[in-house]
Structure formats: C-alpha cells, structure tokens
Phi, psi and omega in degrees: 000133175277149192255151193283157171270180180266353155308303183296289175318145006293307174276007171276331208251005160288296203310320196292338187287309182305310189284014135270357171261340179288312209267338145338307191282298163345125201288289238257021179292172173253121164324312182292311199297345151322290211247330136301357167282348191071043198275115189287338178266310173336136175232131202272091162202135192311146167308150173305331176253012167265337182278322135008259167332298211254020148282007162215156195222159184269188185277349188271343175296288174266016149271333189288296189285353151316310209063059167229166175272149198302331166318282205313331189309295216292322190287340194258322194283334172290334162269008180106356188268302170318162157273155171311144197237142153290126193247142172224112199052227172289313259225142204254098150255176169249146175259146195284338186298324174302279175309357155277322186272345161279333170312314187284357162284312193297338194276317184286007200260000000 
C-alpha cells in the first residue's frame, strides 16, 4: 500500500472538512450522513417527522401485513371493523400501534 505524502493528506482532510461543515450548515441535513462523517454532535436516529412517517402506515401497508387487497383495507374500515384511521383529505393512515394491537385481538380470538 503507498502511503500519502502530507501535502495530500492535508488536502483530503481540508475537501472532508469543507464537505462537513456543507452538510452542517444545510437546513435539510441528514444526521445519519453527520455522524458518518464522524460529526461527534451528531446522532444516527431518524428525524421527528421521518419517525412519525413511519408510526403510520397507508393502506397499501396494511393490507400487506393483512394479506389482503387494499379495497378489503378500505371496505372493513367504513364498517367499522378495522381501528380507527386517520384521514386527511382522500388519504387514509393507521397508526401502526393500532393495527399491531388489533392483529393481536384478532389472534386472540
């Protein structure tokens, strides 16, 4: 293996400084790309509305851990069968906690 002279190390560990100090700087950064960057104030955990995001799951979500088709989703939740969903305009979540603790009534049943 060749070893770098220190002019180049010097200047590898400038371009990496420049691109952590971009990705710091950056409204929309990412944590995780932080702290593989070796950013020490960083933390590899998901953003608050990326943890959100994924504590509600769509319909197309839950017909899959159902094994059912998404019609069946939507058609069991206007009656009433399903937990209650959140709606916002057309669009239909679950909160997964729900539908993990009613799959386990249903198991219990």
């Amino acid at each position: 293996m060749n070893a770098l002279d220190p002019a180049t190390t010097l200047a590898i560990a400038a371009a990496f400084e420049q691109v952590a100090a971009k990705l710091r700087a950056s409204a929309g950064s990412s944590t995780k790309a932080l702290a593989l960057l070796g950013d020490p104030d960083a933390e590899c955990r998901p953003r608050a509305d990326e943890r959100e995001k994924a504590m509600l799951m769509t319909t197309e979500e839950v017909a899959s851990a159902l094994n059912i088709h998404p019609r069946t989703v939507r058609r069991l939740w206007r009656a009433g069968k399903l937990p209650a969903a959140i709606q916002v305009g057309t669009r239909i979540r679950w909160r997964r906690s729900d539908i993990e603790r009613w799959l386990e009534e249903q198991r219990e049943r």
